[in-house]
BAFIVEX-536579 format. One line per 8 residues: number of its first residue (from 1); their letters; for each residue x, y, z of C-alpha. Coordinates in Angstrom, 1 decimal, always signed. Example, Ala and Ser with C-alpha at 12.3 -4.5 7.8 and 13.67 -1.06 7.14 Angstrom:
<pts>
1) AS) +12.3 -4.5 +7.8  +13.7 -1.1 +7.1
</pts>
This chain:
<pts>
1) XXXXXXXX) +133.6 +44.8 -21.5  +137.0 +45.7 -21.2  +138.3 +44.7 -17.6  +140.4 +46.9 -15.5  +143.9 +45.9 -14.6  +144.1 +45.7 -10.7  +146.9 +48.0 -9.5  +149.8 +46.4 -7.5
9) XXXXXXXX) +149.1 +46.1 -4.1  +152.5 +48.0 -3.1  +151.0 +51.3 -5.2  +147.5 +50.7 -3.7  +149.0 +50.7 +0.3  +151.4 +53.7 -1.1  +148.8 +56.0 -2.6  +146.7 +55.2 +0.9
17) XXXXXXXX) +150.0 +56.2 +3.0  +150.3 +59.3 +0.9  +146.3 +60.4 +1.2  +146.8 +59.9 +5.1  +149.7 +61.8 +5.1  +148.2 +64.9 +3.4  +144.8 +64.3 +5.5  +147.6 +64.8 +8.4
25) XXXXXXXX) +148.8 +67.4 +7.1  +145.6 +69.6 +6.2  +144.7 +68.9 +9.9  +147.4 +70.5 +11.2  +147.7 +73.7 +9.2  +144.5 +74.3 +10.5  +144.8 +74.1 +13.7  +147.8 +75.9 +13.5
33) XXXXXXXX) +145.8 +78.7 +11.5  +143.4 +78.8 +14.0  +145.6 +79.2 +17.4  +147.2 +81.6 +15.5  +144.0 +83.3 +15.3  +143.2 +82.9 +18.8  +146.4 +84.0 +20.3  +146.4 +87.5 +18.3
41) XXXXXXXX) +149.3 +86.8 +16.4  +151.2 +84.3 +17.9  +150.0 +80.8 +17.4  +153.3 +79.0 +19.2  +152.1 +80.5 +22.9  +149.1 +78.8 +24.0  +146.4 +80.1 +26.4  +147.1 +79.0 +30.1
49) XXXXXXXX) +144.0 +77.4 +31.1  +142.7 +79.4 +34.4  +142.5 +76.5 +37.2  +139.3 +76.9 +39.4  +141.1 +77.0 +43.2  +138.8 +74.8 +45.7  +136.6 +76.8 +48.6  +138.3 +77.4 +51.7
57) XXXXXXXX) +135.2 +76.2 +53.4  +133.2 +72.4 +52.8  +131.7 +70.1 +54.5  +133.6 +68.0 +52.4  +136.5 +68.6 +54.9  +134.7 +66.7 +57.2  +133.9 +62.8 +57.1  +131.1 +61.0 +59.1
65) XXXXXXXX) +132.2 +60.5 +63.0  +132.4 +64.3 +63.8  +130.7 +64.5 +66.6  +128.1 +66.9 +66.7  +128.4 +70.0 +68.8  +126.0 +70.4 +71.7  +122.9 +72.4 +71.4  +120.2 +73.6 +73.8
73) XXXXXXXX) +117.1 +75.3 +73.1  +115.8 +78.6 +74.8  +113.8 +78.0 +78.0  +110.1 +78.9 +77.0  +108.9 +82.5 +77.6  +105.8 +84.4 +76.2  +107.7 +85.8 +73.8  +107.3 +83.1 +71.6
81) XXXXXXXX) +103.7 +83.6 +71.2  +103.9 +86.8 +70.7  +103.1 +87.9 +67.1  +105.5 +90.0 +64.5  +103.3 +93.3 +65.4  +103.8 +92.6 +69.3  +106.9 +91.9 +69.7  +107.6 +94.7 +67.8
89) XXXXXXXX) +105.7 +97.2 +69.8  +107.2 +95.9 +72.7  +110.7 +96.2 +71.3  +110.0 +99.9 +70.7  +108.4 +100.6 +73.6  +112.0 +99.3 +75.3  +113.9 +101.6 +73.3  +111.6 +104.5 +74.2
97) XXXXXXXX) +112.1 +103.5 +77.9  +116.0 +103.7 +78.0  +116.3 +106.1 +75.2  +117.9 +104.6 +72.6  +117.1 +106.2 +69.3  +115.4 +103.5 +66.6  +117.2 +103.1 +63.8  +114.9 +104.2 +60.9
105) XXXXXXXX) +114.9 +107.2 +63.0  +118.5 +108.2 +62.8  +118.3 +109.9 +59.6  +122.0 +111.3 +59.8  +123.6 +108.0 +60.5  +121.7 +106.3 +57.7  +121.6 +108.8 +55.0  +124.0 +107.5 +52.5
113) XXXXXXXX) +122.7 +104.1 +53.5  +120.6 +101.9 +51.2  +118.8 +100.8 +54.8  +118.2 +102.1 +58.1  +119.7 +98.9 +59.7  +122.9 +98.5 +61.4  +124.7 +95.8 +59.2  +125.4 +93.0 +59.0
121) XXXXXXXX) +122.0 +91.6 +58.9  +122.0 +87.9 +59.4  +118.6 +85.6 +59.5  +119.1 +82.3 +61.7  +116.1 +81.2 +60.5  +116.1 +77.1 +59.7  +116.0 +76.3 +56.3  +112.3 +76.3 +54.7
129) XXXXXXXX) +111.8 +79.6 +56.5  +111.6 +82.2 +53.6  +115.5 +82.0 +53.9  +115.9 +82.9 +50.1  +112.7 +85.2 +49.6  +114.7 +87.3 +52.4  +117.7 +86.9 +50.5  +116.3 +88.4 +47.2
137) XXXXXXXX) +114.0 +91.4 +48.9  +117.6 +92.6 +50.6  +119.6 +92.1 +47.3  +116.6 +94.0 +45.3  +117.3 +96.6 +47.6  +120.6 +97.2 +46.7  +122.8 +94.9 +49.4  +125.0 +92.2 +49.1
145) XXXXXXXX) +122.9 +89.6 +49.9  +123.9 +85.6 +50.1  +122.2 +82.5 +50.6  +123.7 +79.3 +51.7  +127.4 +79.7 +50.4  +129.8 +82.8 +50.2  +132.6 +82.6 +47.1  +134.4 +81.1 +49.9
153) XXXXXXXX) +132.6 +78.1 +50.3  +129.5 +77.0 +52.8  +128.6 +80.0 +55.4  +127.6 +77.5 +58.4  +130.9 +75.9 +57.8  +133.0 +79.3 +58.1  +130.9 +80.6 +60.9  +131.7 +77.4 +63.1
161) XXXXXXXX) +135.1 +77.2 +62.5  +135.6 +81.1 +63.9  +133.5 +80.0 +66.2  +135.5 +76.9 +67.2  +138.4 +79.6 +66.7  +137.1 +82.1 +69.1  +137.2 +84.5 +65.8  +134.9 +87.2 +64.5
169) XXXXXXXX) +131.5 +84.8 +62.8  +132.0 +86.0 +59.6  +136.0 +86.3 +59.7  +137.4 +84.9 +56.3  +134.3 +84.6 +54.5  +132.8 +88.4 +54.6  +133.8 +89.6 +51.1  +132.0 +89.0 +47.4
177) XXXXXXXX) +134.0 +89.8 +44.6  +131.4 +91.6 +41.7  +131.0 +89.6 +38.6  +129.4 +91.7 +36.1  +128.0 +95.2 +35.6  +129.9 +98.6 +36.1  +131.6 +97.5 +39.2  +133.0 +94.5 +38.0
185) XXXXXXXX) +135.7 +92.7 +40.1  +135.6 +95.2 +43.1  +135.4 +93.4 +46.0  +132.4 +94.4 +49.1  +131.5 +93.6 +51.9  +128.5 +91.0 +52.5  +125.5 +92.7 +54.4  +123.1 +89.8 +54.5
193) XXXXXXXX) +123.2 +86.4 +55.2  +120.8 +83.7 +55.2  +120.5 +80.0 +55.3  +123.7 +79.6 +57.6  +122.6 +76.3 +58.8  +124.0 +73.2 +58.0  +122.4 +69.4 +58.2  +125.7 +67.9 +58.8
201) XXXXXXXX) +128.4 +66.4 +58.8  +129.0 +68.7 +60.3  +125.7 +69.9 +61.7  +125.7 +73.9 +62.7  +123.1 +76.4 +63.3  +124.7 +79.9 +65.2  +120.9 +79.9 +66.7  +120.8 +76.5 +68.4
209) XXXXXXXX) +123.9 +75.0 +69.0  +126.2 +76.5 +71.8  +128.1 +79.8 +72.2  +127.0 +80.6 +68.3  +124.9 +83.2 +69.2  +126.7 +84.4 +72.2  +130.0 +84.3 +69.2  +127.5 +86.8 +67.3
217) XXXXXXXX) +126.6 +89.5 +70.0  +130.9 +89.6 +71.2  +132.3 +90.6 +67.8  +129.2 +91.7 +66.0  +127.1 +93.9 +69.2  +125.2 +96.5 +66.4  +124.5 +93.4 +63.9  +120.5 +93.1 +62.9
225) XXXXXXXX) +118.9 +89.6 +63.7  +116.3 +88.6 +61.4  +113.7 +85.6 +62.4  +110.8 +85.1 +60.1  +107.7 +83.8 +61.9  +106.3 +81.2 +60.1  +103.3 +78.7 +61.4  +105.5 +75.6 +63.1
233) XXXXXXXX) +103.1 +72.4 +61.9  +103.1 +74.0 +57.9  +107.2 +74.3 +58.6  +107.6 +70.7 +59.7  +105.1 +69.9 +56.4  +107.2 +71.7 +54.3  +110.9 +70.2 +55.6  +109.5 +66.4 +55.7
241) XXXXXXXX) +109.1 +66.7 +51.9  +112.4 +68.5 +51.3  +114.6 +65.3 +50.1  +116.3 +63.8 +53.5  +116.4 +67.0 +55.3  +114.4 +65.2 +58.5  +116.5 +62.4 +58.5  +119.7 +64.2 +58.4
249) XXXXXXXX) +118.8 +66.0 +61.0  +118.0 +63.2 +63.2  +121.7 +61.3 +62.6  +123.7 +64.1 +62.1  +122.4 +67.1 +64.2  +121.0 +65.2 +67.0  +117.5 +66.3 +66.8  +116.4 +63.0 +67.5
257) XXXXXXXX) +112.8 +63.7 +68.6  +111.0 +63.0 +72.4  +110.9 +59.5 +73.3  +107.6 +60.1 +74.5  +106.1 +60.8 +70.8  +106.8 +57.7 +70.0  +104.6 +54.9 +69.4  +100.8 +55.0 +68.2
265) XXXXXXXX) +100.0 +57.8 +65.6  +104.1 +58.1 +65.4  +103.5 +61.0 +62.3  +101.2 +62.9 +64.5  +103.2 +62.6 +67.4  +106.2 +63.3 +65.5  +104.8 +66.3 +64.1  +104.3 +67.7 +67.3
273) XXXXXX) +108.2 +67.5 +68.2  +109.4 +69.1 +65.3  +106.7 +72.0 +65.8  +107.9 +72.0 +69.5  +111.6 +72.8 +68.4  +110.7 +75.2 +65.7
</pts>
């Protein structure tokens, strides 16, 4: 068998540099070929890359010790046991009484409308309450509809700054910019809003804590309130399974419960707090 004459080791590391060198170089003609590709024409300008600009409104602006704002609850009236079909018969039977027209009666003011509701409609409802079913029966119908967060960041969080601010509720945070479809990147106002609430920090809901309702009724007087009725014990089922929704609450909102429920059957007793507040 005829053996093969090893090569000198200075050819062997030169004919390695050379095969790197070429690798190299078939690397970069290709990318070079295929910016040029990309860019139309011109492969020595390269693409700016579009820089996502944060929200204007996060919790993350806020750190643990912000104190939470005060809240009070409504003093009990019959209303509250009053079902959907009552209180709206009474309602109308108000309007009748002091003559102001209903509003799916005012078929001239509504006509071009896609509802017979005086906008905005915003839903104070707590979270767990149907807050996105409303959400997608008002954008089915044809409204700009948003849960939970605007393009401009968290909707609680806007809505307590104005507040805060002594500004409009929805001031700053009231546009949505269209994405796709016909009427791409033509910017509308927002009609509904729902799941404005916030478990903290900070901890906001317009319906509890103070002056955000009164905030709502001074700039926004023809705005539609929306609260769906739901049965209080399945609600407090339903939110004491939703991850640490209870217990943020409890530190961050100040919904700390009754001393008095405290104790013997503490789940029971609990229950009934949390039904109570509802």
């Amino acid at each position: 068998v005829k053996e093969k004459k090893p090569k000198p080791e200075t050819e062997t590391e030169m004919t390695q540099e050379e095969r790197r060198l070429k690798r190299k170089e078939q690397r970069a003609k290709a990318k070079k070929k295929k910016k040029h590709k990309k860019g139309g024409g011109n492969g020595d300008k390269e693409k700016k890359k579009h820089v996502k600009q944060p929200v204007r409104y996060t919790a993350a602006n806020y750190t643990n010790d912000f104190e939470p704002l005060p809240w009070t609850l409504p003093k009990p009236s019959p209303v509250r046991n009053l079902t959907s079909e009552e209180f709206m018969a009474n309602y109308i039977k108000a309007k009748r009484h002091h003559n102001i027209p209903l509003p799916w009666e005012q078929n001239d003011k509504y006509a071009d409308k896609l509802v017979t509701l005086p906008l905005p409609i915003i839903s104070l409802n707590f979270p767990k309450s149907a807050t996105l079913t409303m959400k997608s029966y008002f954008h089915c119908g044809g409204l700009t509809s948003i849960h939970t967060s605007t393009q401009d960041g968290r909707i609680a969080v806007c809505m307590m700054e104005n507040q805060l601010n002594d500004k409009p509720p929805m001031e700053g945070c009231n546009l949505h910019k269209i994405r796709d479809g016909p009427n791409k990147r033509d910017v509308v106002p927002i009609d509904f809003i729902s799941d404005i609430g916030l478990q903290g920090p900070p901890c906001y809901y317009p319906a509890v804590h103070d002056g955000g309702l009164e905030n709502i009724v001074k700039h926004y007087p023809n705005a539609t309130i929306l609260l769906v009725t739901r049965n209080a014990a399945k609600w407090y089922h339903s939110i004491s399974k939703w991850g640490s929704l209870v217990v943020r609450l409890k530190k961050y909102c100040g919904f700390h419960g009754d001393p008095m429920y405290s104790g013997a059957h503490h789940n029971v007793q609990n229950s009934r707090y949390w039904s109570k507040l509802y």
